[in-house]
C-alpha positions as a Python dict, from the first residue, in 0.01 Angstrom:
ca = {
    (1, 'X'): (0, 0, 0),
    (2, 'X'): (285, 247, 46),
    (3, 'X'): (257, 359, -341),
    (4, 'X'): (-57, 313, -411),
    (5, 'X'): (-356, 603, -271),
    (6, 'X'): (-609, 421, -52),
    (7, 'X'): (-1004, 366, -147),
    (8, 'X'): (-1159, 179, 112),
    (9, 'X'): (-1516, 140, 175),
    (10, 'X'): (-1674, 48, 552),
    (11, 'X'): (-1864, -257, 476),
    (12, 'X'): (-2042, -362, 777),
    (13, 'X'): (-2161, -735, 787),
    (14, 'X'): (-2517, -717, 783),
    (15, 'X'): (-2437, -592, 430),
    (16, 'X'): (-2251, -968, 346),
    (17, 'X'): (-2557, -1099, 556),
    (18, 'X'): (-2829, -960, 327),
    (19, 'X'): (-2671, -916, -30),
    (20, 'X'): (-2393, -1202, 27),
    (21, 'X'): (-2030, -1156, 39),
    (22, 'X'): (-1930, -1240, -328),
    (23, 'X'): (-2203, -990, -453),
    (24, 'X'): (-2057, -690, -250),
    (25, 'X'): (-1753, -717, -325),
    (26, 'X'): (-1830, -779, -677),
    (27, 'X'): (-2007, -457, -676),
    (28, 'X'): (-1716, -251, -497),
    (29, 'X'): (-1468, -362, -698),
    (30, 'X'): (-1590, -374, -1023),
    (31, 'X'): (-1757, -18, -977),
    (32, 'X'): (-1566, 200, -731),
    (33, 'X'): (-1228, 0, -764),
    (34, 'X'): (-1187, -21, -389),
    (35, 'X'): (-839, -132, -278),
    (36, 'X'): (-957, -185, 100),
    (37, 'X'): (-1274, -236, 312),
    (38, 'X'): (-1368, -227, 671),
    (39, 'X'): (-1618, -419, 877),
    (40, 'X'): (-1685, -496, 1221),
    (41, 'X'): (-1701, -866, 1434),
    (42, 'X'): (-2048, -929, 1464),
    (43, 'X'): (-2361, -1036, 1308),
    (44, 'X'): (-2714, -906, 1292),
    (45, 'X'): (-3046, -936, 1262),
    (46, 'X'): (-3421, -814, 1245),
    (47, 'X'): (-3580, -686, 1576),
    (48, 'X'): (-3837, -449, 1661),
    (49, 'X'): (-3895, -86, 1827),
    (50, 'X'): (-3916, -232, 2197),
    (51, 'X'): (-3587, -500, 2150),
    (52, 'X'): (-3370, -363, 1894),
    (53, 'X'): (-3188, -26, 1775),
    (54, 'X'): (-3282, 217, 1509),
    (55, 'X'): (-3022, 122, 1168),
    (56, 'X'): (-2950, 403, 1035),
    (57, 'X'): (-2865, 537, 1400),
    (58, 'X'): (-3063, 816, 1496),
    (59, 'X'): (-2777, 1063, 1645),
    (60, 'X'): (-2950, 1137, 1974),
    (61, 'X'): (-3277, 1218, 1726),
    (62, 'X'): (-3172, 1510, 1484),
    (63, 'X'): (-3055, 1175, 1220),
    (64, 'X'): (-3436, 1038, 1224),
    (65, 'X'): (-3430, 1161, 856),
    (66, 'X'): (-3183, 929, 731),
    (67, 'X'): (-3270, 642, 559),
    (68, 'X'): (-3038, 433, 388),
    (69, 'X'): (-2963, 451, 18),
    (70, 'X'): (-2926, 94, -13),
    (71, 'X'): (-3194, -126, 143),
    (72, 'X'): (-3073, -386, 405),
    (73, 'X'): (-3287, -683, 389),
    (74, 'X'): (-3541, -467, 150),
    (75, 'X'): (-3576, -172, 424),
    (76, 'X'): (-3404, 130, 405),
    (77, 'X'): (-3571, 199, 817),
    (78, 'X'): (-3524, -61, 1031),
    (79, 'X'): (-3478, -224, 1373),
    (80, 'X'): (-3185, -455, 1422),
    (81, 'X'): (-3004, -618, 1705),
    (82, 'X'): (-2647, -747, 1767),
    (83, 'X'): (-2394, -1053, 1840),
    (84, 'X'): (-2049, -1089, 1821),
    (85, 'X'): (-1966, -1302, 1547),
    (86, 'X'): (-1678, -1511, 1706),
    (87, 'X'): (-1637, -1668, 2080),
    (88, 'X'): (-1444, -1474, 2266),
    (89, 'X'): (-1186, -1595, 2484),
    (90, 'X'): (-1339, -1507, 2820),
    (91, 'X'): (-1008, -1609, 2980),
    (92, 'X'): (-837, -1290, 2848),
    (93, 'X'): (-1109, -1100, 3020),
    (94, 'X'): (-1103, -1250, 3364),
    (95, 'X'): (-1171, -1049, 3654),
    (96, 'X'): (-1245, -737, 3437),
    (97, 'X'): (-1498, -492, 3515),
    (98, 'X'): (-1619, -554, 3141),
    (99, 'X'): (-1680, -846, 2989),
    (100, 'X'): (-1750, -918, 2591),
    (101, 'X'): (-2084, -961, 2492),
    (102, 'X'): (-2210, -1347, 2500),
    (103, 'X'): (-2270, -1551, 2208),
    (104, 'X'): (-2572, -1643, 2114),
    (105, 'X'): (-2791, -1858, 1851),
    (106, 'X'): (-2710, -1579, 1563),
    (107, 'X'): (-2310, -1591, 1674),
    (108, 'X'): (-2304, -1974, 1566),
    (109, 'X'): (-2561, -1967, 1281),
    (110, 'X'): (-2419, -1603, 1130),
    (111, 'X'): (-2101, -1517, 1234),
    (112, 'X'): (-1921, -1705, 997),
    (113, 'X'): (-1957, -1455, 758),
    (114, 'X'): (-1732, -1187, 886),
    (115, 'X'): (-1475, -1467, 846),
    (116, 'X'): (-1560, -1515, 486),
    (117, 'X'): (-1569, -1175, 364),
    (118, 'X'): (-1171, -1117, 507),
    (119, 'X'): (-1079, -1443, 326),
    (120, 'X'): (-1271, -1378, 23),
    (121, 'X'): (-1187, -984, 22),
    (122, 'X'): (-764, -1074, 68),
    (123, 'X'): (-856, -1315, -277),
    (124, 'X'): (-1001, -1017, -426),
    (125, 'X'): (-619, -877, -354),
    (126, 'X'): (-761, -552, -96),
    (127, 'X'): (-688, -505, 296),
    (128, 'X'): (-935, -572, 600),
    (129, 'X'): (-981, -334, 854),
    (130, 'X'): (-1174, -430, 1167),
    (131, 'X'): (-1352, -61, 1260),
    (132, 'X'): (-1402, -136, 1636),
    (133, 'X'): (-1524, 139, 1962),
    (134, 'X'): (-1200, 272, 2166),
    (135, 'X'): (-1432, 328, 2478),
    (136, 'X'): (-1776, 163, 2413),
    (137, 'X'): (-1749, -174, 2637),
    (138, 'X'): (-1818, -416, 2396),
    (139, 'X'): (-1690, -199, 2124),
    (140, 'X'): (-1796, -447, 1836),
    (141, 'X'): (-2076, -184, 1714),
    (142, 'X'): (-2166, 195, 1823),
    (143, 'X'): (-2537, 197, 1914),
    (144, 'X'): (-2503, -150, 2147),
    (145, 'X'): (-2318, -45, 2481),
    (146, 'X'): (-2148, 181, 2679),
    (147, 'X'): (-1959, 232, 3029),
    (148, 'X'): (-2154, 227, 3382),
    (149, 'X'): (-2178, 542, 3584),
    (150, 'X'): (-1802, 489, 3747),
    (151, 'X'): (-1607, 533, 3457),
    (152, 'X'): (-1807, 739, 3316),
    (153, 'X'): (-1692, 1146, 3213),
    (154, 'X'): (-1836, 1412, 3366),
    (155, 'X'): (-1871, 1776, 3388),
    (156, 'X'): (-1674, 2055, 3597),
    (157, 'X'): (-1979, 2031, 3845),
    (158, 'X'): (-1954, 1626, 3881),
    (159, 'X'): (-2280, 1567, 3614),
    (160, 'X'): (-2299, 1311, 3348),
    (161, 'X'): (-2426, 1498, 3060),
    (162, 'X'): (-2818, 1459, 3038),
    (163, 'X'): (-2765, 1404, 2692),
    (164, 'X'): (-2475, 1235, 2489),
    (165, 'X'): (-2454, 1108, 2096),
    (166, 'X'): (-2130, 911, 2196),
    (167, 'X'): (-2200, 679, 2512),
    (168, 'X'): (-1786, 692, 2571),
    (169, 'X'): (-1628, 615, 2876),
    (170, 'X'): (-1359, 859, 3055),
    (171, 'X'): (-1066, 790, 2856),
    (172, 'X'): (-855, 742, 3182),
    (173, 'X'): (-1069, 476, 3401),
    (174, 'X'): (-835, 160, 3424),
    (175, 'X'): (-1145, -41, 3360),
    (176, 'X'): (-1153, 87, 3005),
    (177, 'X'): (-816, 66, 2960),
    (178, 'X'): (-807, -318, 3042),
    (179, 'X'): (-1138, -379, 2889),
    (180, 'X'): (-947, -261, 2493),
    (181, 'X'): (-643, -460, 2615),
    (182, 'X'): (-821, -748, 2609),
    (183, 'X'): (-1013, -681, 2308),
    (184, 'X'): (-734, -604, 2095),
    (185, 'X'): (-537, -941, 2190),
    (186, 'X'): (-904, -1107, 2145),
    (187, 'X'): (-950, -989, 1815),
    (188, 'X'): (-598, -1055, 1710),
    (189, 'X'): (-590, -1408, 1824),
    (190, 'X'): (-935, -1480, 1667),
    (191, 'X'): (-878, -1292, 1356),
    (192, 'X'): (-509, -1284, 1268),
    (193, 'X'): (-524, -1237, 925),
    (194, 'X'): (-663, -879, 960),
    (195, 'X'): (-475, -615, 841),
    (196, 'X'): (-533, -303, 1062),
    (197, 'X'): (-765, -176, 1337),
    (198, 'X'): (-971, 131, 1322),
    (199, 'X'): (-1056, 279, 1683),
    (200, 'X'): (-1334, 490, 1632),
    (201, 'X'): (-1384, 774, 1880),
    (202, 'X'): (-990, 766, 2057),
    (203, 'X'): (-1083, 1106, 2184),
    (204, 'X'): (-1397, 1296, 2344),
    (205, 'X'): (-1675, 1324, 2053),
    (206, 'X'): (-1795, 1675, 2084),
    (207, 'X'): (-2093, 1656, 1913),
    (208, 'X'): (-2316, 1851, 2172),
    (209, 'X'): (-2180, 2177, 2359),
    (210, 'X'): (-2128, 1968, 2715),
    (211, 'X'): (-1988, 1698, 2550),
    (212, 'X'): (-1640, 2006, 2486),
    (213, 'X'): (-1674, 2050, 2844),
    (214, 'X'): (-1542, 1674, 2970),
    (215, 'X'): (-1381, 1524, 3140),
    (216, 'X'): (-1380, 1515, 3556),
    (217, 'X'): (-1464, 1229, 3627),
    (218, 'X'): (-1216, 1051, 3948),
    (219, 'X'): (-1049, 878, 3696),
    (220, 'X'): (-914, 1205, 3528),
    (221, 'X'): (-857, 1325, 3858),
    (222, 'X'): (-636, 1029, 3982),
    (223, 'X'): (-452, 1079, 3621),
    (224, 'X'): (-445, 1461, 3652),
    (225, 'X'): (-222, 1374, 3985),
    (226, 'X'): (13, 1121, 3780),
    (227, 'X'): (75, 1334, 3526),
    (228, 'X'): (148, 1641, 3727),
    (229, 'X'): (-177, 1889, 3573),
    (230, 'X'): (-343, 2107, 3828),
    (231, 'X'): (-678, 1953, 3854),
    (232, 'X'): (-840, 2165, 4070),
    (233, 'X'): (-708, 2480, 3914),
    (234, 'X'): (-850, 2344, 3537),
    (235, 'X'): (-1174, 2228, 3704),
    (236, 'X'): (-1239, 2572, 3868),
    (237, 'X'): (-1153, 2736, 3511),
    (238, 'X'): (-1371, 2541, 3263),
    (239, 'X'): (-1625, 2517, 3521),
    (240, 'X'): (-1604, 2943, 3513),
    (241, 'X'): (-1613, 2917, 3115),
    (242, 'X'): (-1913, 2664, 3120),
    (243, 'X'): (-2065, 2940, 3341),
    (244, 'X'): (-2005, 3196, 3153),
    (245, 'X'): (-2140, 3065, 2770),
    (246, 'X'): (-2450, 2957, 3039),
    (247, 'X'): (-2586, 3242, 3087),
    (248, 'X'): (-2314, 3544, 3065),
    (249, 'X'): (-2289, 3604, 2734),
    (250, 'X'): (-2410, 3896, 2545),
    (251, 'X'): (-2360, 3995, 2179),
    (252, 'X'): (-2103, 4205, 2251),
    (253, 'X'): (-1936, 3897, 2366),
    (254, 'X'): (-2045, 3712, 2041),
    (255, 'X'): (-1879, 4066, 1842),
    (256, 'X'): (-1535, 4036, 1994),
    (257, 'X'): (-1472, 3666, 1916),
    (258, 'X'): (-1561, 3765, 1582),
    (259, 'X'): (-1336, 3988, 1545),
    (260, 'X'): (-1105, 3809, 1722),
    (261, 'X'): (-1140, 3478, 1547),
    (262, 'X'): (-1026, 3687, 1205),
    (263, 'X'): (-694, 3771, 1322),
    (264, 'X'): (-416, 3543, 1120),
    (265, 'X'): (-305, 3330, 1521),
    (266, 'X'): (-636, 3391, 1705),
    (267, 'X'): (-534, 3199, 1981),
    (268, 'X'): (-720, 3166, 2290),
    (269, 'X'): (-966, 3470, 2361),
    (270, 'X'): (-1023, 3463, 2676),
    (271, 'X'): (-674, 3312, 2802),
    (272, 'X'): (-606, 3547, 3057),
    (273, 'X'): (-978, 3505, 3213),
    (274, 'X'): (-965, 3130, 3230),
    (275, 'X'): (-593, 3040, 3174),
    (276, 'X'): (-594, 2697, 3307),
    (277, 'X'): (-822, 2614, 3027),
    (278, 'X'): (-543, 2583, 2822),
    (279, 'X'): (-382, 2320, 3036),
    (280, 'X'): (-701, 2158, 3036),
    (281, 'X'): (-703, 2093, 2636),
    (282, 'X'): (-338, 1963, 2678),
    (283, 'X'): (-443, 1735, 2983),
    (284, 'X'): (-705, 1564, 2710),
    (285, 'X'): (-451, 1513, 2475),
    (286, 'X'): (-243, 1357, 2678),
    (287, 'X'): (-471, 1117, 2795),
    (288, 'X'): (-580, 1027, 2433),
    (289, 'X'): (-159, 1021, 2357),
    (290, 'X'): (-184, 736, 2641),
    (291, 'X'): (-481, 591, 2524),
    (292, 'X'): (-323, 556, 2175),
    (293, 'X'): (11, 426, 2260),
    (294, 'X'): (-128, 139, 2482),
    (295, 'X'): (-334, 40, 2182),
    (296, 'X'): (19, 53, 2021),
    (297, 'X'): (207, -178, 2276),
    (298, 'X'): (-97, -407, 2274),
    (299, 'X'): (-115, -442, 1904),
    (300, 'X'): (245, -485, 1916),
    (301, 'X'): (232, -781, 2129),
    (302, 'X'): (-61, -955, 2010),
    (303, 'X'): (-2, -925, 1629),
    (304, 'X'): (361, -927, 1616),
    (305, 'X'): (348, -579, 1463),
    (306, 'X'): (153, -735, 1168),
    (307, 'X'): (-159, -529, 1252),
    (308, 'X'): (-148, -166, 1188),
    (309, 'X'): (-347, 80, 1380),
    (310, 'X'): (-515, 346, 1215),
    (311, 'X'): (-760, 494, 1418),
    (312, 'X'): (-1005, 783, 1314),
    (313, 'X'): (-1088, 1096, 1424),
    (314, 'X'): (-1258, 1429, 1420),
    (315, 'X'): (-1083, 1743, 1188),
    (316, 'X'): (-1025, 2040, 1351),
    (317, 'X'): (-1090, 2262, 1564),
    (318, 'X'): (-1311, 1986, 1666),
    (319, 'X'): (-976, 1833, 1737),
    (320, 'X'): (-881, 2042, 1967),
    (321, 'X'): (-1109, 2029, 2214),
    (322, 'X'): (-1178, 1625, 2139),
    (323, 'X'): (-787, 1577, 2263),
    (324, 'X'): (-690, 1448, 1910),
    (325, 'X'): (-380, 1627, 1879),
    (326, 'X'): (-247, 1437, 1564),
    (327, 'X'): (138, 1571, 1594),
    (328, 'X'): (141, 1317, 1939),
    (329, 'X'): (-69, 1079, 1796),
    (330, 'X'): (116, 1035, 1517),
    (331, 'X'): (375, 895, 1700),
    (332, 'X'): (169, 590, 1799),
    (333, 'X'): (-63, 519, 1449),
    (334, 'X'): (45, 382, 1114),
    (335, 'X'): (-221, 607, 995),
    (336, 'X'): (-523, 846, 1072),
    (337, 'X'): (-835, 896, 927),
    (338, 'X'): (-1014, 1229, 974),
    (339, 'X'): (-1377, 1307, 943),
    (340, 'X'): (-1536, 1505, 706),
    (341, 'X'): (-1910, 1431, 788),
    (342, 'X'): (-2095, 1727, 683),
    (343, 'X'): (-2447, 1617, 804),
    (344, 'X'): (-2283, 1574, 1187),
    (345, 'X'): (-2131, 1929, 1126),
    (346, 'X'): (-2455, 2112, 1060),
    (347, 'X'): (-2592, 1941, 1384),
    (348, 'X'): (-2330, 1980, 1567),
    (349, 'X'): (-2374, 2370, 1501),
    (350, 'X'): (-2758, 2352, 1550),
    (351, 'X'): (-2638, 2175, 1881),
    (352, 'X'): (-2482, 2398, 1997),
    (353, 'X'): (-2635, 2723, 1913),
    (354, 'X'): (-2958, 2580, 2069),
    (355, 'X'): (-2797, 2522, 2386),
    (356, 'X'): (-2606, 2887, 2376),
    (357, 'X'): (-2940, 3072, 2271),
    (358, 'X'): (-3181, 2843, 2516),
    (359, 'X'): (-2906, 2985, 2849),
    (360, 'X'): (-2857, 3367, 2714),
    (361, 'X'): (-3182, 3448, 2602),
    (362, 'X'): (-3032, 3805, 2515),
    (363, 'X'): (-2875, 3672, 2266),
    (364, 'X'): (-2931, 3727, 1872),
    (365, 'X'): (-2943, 3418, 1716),
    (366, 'X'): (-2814, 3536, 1358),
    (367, 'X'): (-2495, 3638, 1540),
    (368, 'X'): (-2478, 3288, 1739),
    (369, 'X'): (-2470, 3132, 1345),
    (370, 'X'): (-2230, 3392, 1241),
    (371, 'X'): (-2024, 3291, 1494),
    (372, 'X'): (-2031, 2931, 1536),
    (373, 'X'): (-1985, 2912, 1149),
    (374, 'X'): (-1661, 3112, 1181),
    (375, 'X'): (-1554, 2913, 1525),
    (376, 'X'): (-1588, 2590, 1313),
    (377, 'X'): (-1454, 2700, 978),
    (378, 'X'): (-1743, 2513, 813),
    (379, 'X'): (-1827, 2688, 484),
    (380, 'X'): (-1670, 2929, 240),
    (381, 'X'): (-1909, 3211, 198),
    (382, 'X'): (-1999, 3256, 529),
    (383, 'X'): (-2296, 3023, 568),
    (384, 'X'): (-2610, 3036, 676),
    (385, 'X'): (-2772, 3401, 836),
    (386, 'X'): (-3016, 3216, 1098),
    (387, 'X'): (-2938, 2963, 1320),
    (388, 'X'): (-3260, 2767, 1224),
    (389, 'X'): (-3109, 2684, 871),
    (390, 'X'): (-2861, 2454, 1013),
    (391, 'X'): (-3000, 2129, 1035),
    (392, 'X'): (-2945, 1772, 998),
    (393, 'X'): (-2993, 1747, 615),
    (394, 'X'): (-3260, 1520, 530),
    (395, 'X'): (-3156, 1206, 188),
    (396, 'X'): (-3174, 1460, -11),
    (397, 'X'): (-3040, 1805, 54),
    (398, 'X'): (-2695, 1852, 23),
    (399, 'X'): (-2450, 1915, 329),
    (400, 'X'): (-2414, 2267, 422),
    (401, 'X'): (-2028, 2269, 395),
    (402, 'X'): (-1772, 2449, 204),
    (403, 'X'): (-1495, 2232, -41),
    (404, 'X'): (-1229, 2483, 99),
    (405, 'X'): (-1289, 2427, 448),
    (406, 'X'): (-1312, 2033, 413),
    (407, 'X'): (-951, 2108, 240),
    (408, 'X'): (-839, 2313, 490),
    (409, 'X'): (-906, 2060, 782),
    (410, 'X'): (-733, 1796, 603),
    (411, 'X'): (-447, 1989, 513),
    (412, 'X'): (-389, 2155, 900),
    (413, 'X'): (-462, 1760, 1036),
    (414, 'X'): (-173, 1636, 785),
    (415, 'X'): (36, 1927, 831),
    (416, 'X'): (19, 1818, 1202),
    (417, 'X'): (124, 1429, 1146),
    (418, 'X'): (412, 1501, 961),
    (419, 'X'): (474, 1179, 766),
    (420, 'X'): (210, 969, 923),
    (421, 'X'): (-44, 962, 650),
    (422, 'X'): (-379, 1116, 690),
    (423, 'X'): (-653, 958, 511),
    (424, 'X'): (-1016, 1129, 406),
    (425, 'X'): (-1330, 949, 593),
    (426, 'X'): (-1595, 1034, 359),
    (427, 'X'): (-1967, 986, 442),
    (428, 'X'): (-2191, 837, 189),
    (429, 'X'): (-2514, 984, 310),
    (430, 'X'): (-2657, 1265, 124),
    (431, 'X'): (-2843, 1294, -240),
    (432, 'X'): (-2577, 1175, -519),
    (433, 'X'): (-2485, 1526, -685),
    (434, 'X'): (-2383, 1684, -366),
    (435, 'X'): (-2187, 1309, -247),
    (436, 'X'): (-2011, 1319, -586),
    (437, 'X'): (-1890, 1692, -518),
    (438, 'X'): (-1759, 1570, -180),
    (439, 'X'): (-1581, 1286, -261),
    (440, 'X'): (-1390, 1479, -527),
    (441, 'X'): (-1293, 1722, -271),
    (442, 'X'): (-1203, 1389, -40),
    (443, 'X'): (-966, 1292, -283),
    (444, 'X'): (-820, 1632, -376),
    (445, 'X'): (-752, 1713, 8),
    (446, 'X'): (-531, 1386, 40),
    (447, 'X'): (-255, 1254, -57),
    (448, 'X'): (-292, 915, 68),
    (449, 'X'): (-679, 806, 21),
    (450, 'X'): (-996, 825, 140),
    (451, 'X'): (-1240, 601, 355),
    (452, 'X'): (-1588, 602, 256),
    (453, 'X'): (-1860, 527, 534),
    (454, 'X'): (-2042, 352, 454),
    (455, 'X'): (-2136, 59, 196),
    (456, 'X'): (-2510, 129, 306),
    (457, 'X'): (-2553, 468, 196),
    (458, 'X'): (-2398, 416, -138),
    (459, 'X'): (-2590, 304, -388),
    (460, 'X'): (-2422, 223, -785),
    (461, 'X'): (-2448, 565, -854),
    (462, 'X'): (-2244, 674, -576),
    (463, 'X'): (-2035, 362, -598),
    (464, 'X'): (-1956, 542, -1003),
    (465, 'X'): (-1896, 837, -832),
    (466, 'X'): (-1623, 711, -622),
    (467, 'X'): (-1460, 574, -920),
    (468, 'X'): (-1488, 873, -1142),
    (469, 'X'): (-1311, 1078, -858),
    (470, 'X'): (-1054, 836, -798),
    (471, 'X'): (-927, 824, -1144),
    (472, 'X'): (-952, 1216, -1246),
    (473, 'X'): (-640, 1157, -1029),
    (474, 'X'): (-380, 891, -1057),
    (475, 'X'): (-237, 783, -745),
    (476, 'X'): (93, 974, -754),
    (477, 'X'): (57, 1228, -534),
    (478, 'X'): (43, 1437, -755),
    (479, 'X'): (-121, 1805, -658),
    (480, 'X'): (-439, 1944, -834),
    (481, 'X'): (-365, 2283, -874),
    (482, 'X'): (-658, 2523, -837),
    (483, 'X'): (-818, 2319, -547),
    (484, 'X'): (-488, 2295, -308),
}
């Protein structure tokens, strides 16, 4: 892979379950010329409302427009439930806090496929990835688990957050920590034929305004003190800051950072009003740096080194304040994969200004979008006037976002990892006009490939698309001048 630009394609198994494993990757190859897919160690099937999760996931409700683009056992709404689709080896998890999910009937009748697609897919000549949770206890599939109360993060004032899209754990509780140890040497033993793992969420998702605002939690405390950061002094100063964008801010407020967001090194505004906030953002980092490197070591010893780790993440800023800084992280991965998921961005906004505008009722809305939009360094032209036009974008509206900013992200997030190469993960959801647009941007912004998630919002249009894109530009790293 080390001359050749990556085109992967998540593939999760209830796609090999429903269409059949030849017939997908028939379809990927022969139409968007994938070199590598991804997929995940269970196996599904059909529930209802009361036993099963939403597929597509609903993203704490704003995502109950998506459908998928390619039906899944001829739905494109459904309910599904979950079992790993190996036996794990319970001894690695002894005395653990967490424990794998159990087998059950569907584990021995369908969980054979996931180990036919990776042997059919390495005769098709491309590389498995297993995408797996970094902090989900079991970690096989997003929507089905999450930590208990202990090691869960929490807020300056000692909350949980009311209201989460990402159900991760606090990055430092040993629990976690030993829980993915065991995983990792799990998976390798089971599947050791796998090329790479892709931890999804190493970091703190932001995706609502007091998910930014974690983590202090006793487990973050007890590593604040091993690490030497002031915890009290960083807890008393976000917990200010939380205060203040709850309630003390006035337009005025909104004005300055502005202003002060158009300077050419903004910085930190309000650095000398909440300086140990600053230490704060470096105190996440480092405990995503740890996190990272003892998925290293473990990989290390369970694979032999023959199992890369490539682990994806959100672009900045988003990074910033998630604790993915990808200059120390790129230390640890063979490879990152950043996020440019336009539908989560436009939420994410909405998210946020809600919150912002439902605590400072003084404030103007319009300048809460103007704002936000510049904070995030979503579009080109400014974006949208009124906060109320930022929404999750229903099948088939395109994704509020601008191509320079997506290229901008990528670029910063690769300038950052130095040689470690930084790959393009590419969402599939959206009408086909605006996904084409996007994934031509996607390849443009990288050098080394992009990731498209996932099989079940791409239908053979899209699939074309992905093609088309990938060679209007041979693999050479070559620049396309006019767009860089």
């Amino acid at each position: 892979m080390a001359n050749k630009r990556l085109i992967g394609v998540t593939v999760l198994p209830e796609y090999a379950q429903s269409e059949g494993v030849e017939a997908v990757l028939d379809n990927l190859i022969s139409r968007a010329k994938v070199t590598a897919v991804a997929t995940s160690p269970y196996a599904m099937e059909l529930a209802d409302e009361q036993t099963g999760g939403r597929e597509p996931p609903i993203d704490a409700g704003a995502g109950a427009v998506r459908l998928l683009d390619r039906p899944l056992w001829g739905k494109r709404e459904l309910w599904v439930r979950t079992a790993p689709s190996f036996v794990p080896n319970k001894e690695l998890y002894d005395g653990l806090r967490y424990q794998p999910a159990e087998p059950t009937e569907l584990t021995h009748r369908k969980g054979g496929i996931v180990d036919q697609f990776i042997e059919t897919a390495h005769e098709r000549g491309l590389e498995i990835y297993f995408q797996v949770q970094s902090a989900i206890p079991p970690g096989y599939r997003v929507q089905f688990g999450g930590p208990v109360d202990d090691d869960a993060p929490r807020l300056p004032d000692g909350r949980i957050p009311p209201r989460r899209v990402a159900n991760n754990a606090s990055l430092a509780s040993p629990h976690i920590l030993d829980y993915q140890d065991a995983l990792i040497r799990d998976l390798c033993q089971r599947f050791p034929t796998i090329d790479a793992i892709r931890f999804d969420w190493p970091e703190y998702p932001p995706y609502l305004l007091d998910s930014v605002f974690l983590d202090f939690s006793h487990h973050a405390q007890a590593a604040a003190k091993r690490l030497g950061f002031d915890f009290e002094a960083m807890r008393d100063d976000v917990g200010r800051l939380y205060e203040k964008l709850h309630g003390g801010l006035c337009d005025d407020d909104l004005t300055q950072w502005i202003e002060y967001l158009d300077k050419p090194s903004p910085g930190w505004l309000w650095s000398t009003e909440f300086p140990h906030v600053i230490e704060w953002l470096r105190f996440k980092a480092t405990l995503v740096d740890e996190l990272l490197r003892r998925f290293r070591e473990t990989l290390i010893e369970a694979s032999g080194g023959g199992v890369r780790l490539a682990p994806s993440a959100f672009p900045p800023p988003w990074s910033y304040v998630s604790g993915m800084d990808f200059e120390r992280a790129s230390k640890h991965c063979d490879e990152i994969a950043v996020k440019l998921y336009g539908m989560h961005w436009a939420m994410m906004l909405r998210f946020y200004g809600d919150q912002l505008c439902e605590t400072n009722p003084q404030l103007s809305s319009d300048l809460v979008a103007k704002a936000l939009t510049r904070l995030l360094d979503i579009a080109d032209d400014g974006g949208f006037s009124q906060l109320e036009e930022y929404k999750y974008p229903g099948p088939d509206e395109p994704h509020p976002v601008g191509s320079q900013a997506q290229i901008r992200k990528i670029q910063t997030a690769q300038q950052l990892a130095g040689e470690t190469p930084i790959h393009v993960l590419a969402h599939g959801y959206g009408p086909v006009d605006d996904f084409s647009k996007r994934i031509e941007v996607a390849m443009q912004a990288s050098d080394h490939g992009v990731w498209v998630n996932r099989y079940g919002y791409l239908s053979d249009e899209k699939l074309d698309a992905i093609n088309a894109s990938c060679t209007s530009r041979p693999p050479d790293g070559s620049k396309n001048v006019g767009i860089r």
